[in-house]
N, C-alpha and C positions, 0 to 999 in steps of 0.2 A: 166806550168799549171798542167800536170800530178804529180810530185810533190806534189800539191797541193792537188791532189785526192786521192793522194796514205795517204797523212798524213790526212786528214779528214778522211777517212777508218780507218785510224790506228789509230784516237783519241778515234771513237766512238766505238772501239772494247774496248779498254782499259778500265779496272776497274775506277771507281769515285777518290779510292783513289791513285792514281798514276796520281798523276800533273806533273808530268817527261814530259811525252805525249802533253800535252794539253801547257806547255812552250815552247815546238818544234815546236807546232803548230801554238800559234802566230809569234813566230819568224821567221817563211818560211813563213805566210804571211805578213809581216810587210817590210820584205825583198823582195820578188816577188810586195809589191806594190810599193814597194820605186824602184823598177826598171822602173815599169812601169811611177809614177813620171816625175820620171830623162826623161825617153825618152818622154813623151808629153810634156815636159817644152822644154825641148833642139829644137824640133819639132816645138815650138812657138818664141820661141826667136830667130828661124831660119828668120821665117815666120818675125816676123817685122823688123828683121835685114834685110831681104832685099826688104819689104816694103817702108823704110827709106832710103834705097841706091837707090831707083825707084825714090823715091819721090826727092830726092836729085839732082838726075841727070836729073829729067826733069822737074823742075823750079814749082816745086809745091809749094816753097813758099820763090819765090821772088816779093820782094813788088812791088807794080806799082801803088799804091795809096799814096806811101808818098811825090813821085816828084812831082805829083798835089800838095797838101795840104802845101808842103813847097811854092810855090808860092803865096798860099793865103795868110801867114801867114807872108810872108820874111819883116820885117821891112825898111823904108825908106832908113837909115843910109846903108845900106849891099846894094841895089837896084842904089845907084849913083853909086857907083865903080864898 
């Protein structure tokens, strides 16, 4: 983030026509936000990967409504044997 102050200092000292500066300057920020990015994505994909291993391991979605409805449903023929 210092970086970031130091080249915002350093754009707005710079003359209009020297784009040299002001190229540097999106580039350190485009780059400091693509870090930041990366870390809240990884941070979240954390976050529902183990969501999903919670949910997995403690039967958050095992059915218990299809072994009723297969009863209702189960045809004659299948019901003798």
């Amino acid at each position: 983030m210092t970086r970031l102050i130091c080249a915002l200092g350093q754009a707005s000292i710079a003359s209009k026509s020297d784009g040299a500066n002001l190229i540097d300057l999106i580039k350190i920020i485009s780059i400091e936000s693509f870090f930041i990015i990366l870390t809240v994505s990884l941070f979240m994909s954390a976050v529902f990967v183990g969501l999903f291993i919670w949910g997995a391991s403690s039967g958050q979605w095992d059915d218990s409504k299809t072994p009723a409805h297969r009863l209702l449903w189960e045809s004659e023929d299948e019901s003798i044997q």
